[in-house]
KEKETI-947266 format. One line per field, with one value per residue: x, y, z of N, C-alpha, C in turn; chain. Coordinates in steps of 0.001 Angstrom, whole numbers. Layout:
KEKETI-947266
nX <- c(X:...) $
nY <- c(Y:...) $
nZ <- c(Z:...) $
caX <- c(X:...) $
caY <- c(Y:...) $
caZ <- c(Z:...) $
cX <- c(X:...) $
cY <- c(Y:...) $
cZ <- c(Z:...) $
kette <- c(A:...) $
This chain:
KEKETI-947266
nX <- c(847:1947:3809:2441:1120:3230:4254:2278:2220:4148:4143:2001:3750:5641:4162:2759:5015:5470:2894:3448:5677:4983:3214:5073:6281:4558:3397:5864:5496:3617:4667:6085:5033:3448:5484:6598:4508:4307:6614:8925:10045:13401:14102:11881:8558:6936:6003:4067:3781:1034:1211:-676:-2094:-4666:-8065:-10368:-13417:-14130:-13056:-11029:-9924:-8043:-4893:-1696:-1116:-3862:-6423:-9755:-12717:-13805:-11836:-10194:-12244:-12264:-9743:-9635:-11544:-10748:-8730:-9304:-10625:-8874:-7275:-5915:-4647:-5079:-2717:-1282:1725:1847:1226:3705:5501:4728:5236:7731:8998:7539:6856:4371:2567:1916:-716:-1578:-1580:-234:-972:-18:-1887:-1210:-1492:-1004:-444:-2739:-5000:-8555:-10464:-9534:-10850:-13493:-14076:-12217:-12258:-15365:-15056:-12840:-14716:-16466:-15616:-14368:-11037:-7672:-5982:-2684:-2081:-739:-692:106:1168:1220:-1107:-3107:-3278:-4032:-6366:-8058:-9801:-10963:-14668:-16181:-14774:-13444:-13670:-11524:-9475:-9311:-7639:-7578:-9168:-8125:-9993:-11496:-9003:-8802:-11583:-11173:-9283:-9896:-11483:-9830:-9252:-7603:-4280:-2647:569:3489:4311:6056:5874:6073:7776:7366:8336:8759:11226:12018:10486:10795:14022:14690:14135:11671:12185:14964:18541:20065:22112:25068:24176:24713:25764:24948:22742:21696:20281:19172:16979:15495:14229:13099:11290:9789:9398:7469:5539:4937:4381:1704:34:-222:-1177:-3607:-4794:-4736:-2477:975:3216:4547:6220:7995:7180:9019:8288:7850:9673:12089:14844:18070:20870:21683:19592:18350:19827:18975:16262:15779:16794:15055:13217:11824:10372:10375:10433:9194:9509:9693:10780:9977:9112:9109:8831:10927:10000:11318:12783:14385:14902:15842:14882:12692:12675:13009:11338:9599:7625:4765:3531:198:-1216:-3453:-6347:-5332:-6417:-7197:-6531:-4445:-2499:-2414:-801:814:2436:2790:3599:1976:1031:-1545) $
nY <- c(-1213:1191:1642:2011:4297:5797:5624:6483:8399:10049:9879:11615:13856:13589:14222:16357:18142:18111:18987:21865:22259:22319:24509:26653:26931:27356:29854:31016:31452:32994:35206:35676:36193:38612:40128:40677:41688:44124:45109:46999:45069:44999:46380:48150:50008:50278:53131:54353:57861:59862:62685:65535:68295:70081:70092:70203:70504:70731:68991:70766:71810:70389:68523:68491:68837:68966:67173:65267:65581:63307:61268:61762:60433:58070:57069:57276:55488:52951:52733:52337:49861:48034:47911:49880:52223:55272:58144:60746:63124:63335:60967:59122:60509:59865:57233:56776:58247:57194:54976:54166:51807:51651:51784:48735:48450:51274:54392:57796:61026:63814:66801:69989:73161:74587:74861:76635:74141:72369:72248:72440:70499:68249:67968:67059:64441:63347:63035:61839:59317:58647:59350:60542:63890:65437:68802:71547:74641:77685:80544:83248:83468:82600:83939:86425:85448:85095:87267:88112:88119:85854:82988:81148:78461:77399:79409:79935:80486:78083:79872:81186:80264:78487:76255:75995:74733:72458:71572:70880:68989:66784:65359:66536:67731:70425:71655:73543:75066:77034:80936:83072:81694:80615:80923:80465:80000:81821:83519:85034:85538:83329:79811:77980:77634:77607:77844:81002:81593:82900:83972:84217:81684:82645:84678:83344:81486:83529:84451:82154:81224:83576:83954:81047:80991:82830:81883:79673:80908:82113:79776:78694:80443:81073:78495:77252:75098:74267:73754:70591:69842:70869:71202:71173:73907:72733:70999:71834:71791:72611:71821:73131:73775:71754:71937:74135:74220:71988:72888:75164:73650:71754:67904:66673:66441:66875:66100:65940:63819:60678:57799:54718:54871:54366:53792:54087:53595:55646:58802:60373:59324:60823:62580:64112:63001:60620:61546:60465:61906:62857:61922:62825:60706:58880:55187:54450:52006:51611:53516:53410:50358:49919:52406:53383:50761:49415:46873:44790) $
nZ <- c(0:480:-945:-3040:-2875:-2994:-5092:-7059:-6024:-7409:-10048:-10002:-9212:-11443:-13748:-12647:-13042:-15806:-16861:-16206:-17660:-19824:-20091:-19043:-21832:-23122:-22138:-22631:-25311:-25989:-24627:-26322:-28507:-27812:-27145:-30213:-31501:-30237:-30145:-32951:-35824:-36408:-39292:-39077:-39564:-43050:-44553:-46467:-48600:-49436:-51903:-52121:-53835:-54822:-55618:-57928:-59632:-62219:-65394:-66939:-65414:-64222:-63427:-63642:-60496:-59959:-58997:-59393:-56931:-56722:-57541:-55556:-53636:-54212:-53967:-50614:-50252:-51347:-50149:-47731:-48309:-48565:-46318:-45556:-42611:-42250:-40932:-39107:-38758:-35765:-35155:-35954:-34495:-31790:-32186:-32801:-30140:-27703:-28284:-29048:-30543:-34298:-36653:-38695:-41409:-42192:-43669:-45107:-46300:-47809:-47782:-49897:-49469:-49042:-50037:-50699:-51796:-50672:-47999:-48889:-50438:-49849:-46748:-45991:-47151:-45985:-43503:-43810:-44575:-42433:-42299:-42142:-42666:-43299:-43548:-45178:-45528:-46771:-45313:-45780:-47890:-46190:-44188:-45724:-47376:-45342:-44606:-46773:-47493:-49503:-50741:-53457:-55130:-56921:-56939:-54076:-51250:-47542:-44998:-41840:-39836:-40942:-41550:-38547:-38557:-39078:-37672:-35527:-36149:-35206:-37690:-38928:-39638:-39323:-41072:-40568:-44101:-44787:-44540:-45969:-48518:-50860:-54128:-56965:-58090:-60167:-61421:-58950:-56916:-55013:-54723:-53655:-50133:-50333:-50255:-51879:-54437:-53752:-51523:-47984:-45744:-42984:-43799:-45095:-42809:-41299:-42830:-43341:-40811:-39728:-41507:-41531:-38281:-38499:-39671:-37715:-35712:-36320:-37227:-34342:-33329:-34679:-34595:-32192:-32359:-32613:-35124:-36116:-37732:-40968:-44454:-46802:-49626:-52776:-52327:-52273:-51518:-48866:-47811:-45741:-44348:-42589:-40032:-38630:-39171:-36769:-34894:-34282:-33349:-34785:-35917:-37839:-41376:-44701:-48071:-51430:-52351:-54651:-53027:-50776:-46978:-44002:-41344:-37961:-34669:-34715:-34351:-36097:-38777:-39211:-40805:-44076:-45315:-48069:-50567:-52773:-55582:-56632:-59671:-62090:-63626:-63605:-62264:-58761:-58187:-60090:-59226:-56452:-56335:-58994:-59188:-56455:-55295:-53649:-51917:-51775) $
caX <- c(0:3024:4367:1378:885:4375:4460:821:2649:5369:3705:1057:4865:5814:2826:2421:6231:6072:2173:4230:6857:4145:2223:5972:6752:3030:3325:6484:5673:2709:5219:7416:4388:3133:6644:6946:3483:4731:8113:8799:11427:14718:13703:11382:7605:6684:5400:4114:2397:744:980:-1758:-2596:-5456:-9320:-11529:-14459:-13879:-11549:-10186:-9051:-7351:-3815:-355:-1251:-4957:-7510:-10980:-12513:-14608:-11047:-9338:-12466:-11840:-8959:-9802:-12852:-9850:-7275:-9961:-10992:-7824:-7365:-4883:-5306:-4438:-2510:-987:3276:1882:1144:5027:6443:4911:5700:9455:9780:6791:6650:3295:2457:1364:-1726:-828:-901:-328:-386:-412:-2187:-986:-2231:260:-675:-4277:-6443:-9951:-10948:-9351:-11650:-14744:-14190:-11920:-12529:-16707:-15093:-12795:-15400:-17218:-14543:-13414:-9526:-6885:-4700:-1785:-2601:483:-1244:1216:592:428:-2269:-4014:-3663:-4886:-7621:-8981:-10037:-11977:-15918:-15950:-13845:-13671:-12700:-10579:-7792:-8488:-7115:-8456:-9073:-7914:-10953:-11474:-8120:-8948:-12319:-10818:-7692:-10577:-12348:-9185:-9077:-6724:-3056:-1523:1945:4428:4963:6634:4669:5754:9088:6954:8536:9158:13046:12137:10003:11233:15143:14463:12927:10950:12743:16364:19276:19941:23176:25582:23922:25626:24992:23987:21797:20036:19564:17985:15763:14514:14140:12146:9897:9467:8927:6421:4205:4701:3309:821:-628:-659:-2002:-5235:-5473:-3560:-1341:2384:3914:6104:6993:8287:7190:9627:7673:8427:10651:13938:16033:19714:21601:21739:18653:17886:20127:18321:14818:15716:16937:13712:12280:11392:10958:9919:10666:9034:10025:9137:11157:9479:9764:8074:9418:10743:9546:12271:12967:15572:13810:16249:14258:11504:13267:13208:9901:9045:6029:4006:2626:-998:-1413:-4895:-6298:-5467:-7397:-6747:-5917:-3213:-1507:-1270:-74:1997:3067:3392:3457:1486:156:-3312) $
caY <- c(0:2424:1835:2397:5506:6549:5227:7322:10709:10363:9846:12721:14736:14159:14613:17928:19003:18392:20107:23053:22593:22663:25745:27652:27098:28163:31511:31990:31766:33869:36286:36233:36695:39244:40777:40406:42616:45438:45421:46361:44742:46271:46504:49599:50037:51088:54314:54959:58940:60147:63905:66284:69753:70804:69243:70585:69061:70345:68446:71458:72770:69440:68824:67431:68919:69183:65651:65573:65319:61787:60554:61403:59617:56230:56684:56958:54459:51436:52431:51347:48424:47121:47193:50989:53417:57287:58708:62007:63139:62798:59482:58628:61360:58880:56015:56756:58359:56749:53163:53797:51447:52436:50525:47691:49302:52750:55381:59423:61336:65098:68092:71339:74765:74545:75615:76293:73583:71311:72446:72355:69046:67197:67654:66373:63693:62796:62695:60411:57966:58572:59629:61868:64198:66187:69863:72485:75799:78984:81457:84493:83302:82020:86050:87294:84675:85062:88628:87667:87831:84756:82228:80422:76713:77514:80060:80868:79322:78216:80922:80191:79722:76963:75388:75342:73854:71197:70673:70799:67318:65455:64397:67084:67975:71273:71458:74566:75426:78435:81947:82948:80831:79756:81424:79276:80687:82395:85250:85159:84646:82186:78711:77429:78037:76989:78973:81756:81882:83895:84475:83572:80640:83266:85164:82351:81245:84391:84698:81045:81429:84592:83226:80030:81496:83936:80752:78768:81781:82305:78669:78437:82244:81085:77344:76651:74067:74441:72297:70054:69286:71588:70942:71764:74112:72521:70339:72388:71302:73079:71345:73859:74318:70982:72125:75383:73827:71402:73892:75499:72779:70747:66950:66416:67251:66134:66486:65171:62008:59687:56554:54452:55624:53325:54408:53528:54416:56573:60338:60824:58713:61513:64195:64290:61988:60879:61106:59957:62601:61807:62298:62568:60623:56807:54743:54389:50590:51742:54406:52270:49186:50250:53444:52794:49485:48962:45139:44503) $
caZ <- c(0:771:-2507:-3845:-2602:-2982:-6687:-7136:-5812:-8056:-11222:-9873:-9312:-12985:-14620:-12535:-13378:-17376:-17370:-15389:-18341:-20970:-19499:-19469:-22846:-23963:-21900:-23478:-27001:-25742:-24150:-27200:-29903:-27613:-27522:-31524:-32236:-29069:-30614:-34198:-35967:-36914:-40214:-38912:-39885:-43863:-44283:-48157:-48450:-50918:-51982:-53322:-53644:-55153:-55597:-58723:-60302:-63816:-66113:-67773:-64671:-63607:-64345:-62396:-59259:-59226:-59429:-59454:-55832:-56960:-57523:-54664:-52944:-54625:-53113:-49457:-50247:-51738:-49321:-46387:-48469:-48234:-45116:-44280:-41644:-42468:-39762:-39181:-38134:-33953:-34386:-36228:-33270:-30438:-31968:-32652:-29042:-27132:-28392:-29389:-31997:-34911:-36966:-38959:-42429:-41838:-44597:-44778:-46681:-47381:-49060:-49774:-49904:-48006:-51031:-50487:-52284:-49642:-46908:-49841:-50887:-49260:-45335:-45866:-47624:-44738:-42296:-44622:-44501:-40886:-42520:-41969:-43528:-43077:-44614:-44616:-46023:-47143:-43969:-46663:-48641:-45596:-43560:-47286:-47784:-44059:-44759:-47813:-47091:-50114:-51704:-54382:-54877:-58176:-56541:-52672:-50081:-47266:-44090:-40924:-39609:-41868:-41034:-36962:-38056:-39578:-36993:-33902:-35782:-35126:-38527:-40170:-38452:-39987:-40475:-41864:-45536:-44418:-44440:-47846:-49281:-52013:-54965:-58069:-58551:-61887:-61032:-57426:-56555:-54309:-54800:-52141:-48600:-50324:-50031:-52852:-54982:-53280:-50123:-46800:-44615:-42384:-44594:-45142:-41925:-40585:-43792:-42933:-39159:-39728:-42475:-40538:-37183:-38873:-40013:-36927:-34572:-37186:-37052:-33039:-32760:-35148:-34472:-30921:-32547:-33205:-36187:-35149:-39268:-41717:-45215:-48101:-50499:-54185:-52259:-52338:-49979:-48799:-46542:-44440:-43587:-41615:-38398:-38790:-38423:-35953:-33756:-34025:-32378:-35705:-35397:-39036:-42614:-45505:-49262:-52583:-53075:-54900:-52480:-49287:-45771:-43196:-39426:-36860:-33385:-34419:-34524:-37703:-39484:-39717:-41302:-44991:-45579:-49239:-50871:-54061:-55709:-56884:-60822:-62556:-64974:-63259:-61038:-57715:-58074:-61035:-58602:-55320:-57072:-59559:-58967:-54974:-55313:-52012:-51536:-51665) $
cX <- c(870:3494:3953:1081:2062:4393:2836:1525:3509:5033:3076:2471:5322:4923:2681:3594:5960:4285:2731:4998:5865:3505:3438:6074:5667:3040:4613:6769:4494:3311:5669:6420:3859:4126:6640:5506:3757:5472:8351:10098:12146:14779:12741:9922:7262:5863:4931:3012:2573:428:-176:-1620:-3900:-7258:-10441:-12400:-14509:-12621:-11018:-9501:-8150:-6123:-2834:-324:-2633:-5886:-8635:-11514:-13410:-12931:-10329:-10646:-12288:-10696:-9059:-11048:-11399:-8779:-7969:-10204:-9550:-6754:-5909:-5334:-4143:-3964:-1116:399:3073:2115:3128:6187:6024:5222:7335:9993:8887:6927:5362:2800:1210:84:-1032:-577:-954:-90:-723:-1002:-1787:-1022:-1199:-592:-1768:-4904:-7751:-10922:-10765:-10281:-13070:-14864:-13536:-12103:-14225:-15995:-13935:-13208:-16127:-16450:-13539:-11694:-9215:-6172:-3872:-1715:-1331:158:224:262:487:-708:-3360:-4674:-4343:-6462:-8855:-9614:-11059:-13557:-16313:-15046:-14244:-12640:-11720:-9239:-8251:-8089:-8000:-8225:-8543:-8800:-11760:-10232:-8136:-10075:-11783:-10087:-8656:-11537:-11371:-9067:-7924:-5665:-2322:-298:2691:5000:5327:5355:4748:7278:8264:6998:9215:10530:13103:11481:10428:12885:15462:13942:12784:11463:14805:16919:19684:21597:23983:25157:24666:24994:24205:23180:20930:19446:18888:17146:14952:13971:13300:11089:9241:8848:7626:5113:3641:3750:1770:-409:-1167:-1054:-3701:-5465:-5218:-3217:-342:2832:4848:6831:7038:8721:7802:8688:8645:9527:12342:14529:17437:19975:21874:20528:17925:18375:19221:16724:14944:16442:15851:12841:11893:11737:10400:9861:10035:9310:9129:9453:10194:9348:8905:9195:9571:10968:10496:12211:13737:14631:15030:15420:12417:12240:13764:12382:10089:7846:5763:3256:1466:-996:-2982:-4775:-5825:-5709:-6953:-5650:-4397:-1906:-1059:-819:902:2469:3572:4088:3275:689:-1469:-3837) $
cY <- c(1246:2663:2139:3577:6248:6639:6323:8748:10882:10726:11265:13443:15154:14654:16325:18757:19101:19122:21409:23345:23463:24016:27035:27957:27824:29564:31770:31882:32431:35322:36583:37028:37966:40435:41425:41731:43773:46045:45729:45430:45715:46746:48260:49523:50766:52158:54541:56816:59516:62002:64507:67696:69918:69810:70073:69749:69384:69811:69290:72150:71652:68859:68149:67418:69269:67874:66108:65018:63586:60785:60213:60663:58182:55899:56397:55600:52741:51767:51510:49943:47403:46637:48519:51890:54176:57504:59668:62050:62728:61603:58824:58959:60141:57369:55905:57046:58072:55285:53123:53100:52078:51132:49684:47587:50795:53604:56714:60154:63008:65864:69218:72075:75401:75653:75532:75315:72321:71610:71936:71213:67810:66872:66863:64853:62361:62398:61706:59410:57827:58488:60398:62397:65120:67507:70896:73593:76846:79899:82870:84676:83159:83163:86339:87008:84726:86434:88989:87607:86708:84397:80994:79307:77117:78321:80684:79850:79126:79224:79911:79887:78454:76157:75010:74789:72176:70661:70563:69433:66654:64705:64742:67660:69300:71543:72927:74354:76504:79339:82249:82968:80456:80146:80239:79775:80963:83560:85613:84896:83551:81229:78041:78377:77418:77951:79738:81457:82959:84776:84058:82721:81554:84137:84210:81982:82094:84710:83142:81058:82416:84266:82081:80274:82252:82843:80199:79727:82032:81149:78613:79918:81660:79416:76651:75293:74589:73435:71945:69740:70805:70871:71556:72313:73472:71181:70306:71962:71833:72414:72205:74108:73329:71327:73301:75169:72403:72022:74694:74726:71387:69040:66003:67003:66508:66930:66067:64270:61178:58293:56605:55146:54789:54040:53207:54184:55150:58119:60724:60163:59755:62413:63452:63057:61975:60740:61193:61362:62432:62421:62246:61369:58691:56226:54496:52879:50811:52584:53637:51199:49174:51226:53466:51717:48732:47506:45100:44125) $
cZ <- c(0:-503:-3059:-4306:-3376:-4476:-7496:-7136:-6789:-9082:-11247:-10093:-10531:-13876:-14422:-13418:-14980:-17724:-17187:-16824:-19730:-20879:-19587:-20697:-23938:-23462:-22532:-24767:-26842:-25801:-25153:-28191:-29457:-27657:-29240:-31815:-31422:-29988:-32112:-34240:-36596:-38522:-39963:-39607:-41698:-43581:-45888:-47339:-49670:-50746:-52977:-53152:-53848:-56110:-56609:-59287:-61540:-64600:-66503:-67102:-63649:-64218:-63430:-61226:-58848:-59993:-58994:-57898:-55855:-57204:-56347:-53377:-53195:-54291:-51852:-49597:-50851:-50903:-47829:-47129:-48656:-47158:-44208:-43524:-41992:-41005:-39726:-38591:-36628:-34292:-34746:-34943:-31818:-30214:-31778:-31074:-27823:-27124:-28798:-30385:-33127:-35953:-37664:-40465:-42270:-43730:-44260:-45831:-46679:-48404:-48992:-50048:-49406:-49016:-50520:-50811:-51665:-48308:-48037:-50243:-50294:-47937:-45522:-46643:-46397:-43618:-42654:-44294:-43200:-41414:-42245:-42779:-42741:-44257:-44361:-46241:-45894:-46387:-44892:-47237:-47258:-44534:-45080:-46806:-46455:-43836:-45930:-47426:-47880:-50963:-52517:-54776:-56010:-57865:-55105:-52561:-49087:-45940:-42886:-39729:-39822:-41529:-39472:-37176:-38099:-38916:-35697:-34533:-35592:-36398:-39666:-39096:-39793:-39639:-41361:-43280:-45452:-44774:-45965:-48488:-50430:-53425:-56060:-58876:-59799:-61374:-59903:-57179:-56017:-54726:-53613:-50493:-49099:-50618:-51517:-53217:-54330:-51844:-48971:-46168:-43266:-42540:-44584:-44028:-41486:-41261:-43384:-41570:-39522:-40461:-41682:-39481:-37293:-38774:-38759:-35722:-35090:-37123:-35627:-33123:-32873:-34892:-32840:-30952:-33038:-34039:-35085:-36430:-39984:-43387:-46486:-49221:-51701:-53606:-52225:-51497:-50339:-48084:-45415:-43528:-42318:-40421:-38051:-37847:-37151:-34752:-33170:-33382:-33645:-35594:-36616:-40168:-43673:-47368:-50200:-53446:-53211:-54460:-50598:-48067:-45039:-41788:-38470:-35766:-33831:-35068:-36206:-38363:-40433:-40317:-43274:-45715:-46602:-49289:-52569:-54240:-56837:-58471:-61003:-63338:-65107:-62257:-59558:-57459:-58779:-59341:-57325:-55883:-58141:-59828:-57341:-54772:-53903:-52762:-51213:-50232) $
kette <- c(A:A:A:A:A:A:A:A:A:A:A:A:A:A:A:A:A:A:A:A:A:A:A:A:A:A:A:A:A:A:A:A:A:A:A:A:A:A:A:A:A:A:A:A:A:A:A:A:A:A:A:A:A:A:A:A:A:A:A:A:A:A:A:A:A:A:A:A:A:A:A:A:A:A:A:A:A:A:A:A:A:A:A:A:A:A:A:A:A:A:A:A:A:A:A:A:A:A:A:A:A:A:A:A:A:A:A:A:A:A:A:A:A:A:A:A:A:A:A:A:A:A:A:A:A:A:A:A:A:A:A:A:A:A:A:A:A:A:A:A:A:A:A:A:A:A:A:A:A:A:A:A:A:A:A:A:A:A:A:A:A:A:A:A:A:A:A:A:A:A:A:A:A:A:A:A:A:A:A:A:A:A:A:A:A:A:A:A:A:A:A:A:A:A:A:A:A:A:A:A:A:A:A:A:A:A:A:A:A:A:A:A:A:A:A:A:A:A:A:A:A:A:A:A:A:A:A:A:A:A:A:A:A:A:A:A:A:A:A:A:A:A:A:A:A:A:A:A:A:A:A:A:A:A:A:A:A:A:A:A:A:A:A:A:A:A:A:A:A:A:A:A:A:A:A:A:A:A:A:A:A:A:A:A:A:A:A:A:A:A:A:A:A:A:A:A) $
């Protein structure tokens, strides 16, 4: 009977120890997979974004930088059906220095120059489709245009009344295109915010710093948000000017390289974003798939 017993506990002993073993090895391929979706990998998260400006509904006034606004909804209508979420520079800023993860296809959506025709057509069309964008309006046009008693979708901009409605639904994040760098270096000396022929590194910097600064007080005066990105008008880029704006506080740059974006912990990783810029004239399926070449 002793043996019995004894030979009874033992078996009960192993049995308990290798369920014990089994039950570790299941929490830690629990722990690990739970680890594995927390954590990215070192590889870093894609980022594709797609650039626009400008939203008309006649064809004759649609062209390299302006699509029809039924197009750019077949876009937000096949980017959800395939399964991405829009989301704005915060969310990249808390994932790189938060850990916050970010969804599980992420893309951005971003408009230049904050035409009126982006408040007129494209914000009702974002609320339709619960998306976001990233809007970075020219602070001259936008003091002009806010003084205006009406505007018109074809050449205002939009007021900044209209840009805090849109940044108070949470669905639109404005960011600096300087106040007014936006000279196309033929009628203007300048192009964009990049440094001039023969000017000094410190010429330029206090012409960017002052233009810059102008916008950024300009934005938090009428919307009470401060950029935290600074969007290259035209895309110029100097080399000088990144210590410039990241002294200013800047913790994001975006350009107009043609090419996806890979999101890392490392906060360099935001500075000098690419983006797709949207053509007319081909279907939504054509432009993410073989012009992005985002995955279904």
């Amino acid at each position: 009977m002793y043996w019995t017993v004894r030979i009874r506990r033992s078996l009960c002993a192993m049995m308990a120890a290798f369920l014990s073993g089994i039950l570790c090895i299941a929490v830690g391929i629990g722990r690990t997979a739970a680890k594995s979706a927390e954590t990215p990998s070192e590889e870093g998260v894609s980022l594709p974004i797609v650039m626009y400006h400008g939203l008309l509904k006649e064809e004759k006034r649609q062209g390299a930088y302006v699509i029809s606004p039924d197009l750019f909804e077949n876009d937000l209508r096949y980017l959800k059906e395939q399964g991405y979420t829009t989301v704005v520079v915060q969310d990249l800023i808390d994932y790189v220095k938060d850990g916050v993860p970010l969804p599980e296809k992420p893309i951005m959506l971003t408009f230049d120059d904050g035409y009126y025709n982006n408040y007129l057509y494209a914000y009702p069309l974002l609320q339709k489709y619960q998306s976001k964008m990233v809007l970075s309006p020219i602070g001259r046009y936008a003091d002009q245009d806010s003084k205006e008693e009406t505007l018109h979708a074809n050449y205002s901009n939009a007021s900044w009344a209209q840009l805090k409605e849109m940044m108070d639904s949470g669905l639109v994040e404005v960011q600096n295109h300087s106040y007014d760098m936006h000279g196309d270096g033929k009628k203007s000396k300048r192009k964009g915010a990049k440094k001039m022929d023969g000017e000094t590194t410190e010429q330029y910097a206090e012409a960017l710093r002052e233009d810059v600064q102008k916008m950024q007080d300009a934005v938090t005066r009428n919307t009470g948000f401060t950029p935290t990105t600074f969007t290259y008008p035209f895309g110029a880029v100097s080399k000088e000017s990144l210590p410039i704006l990241k002294k200013m506080g800047f913790q994001a740059t975006m350009i107009c390289e043609s090419r996806i974006n890979t999101i890392t912990r490392d906060p360099e990783c935001l500075y000098g974003l690419g983006r797709y810029l949207r053509p007319p004239k081909i279907s939504s399926e054509q432009f993410f798939t073989q012009t992005m070449k985002l995955k279904e």
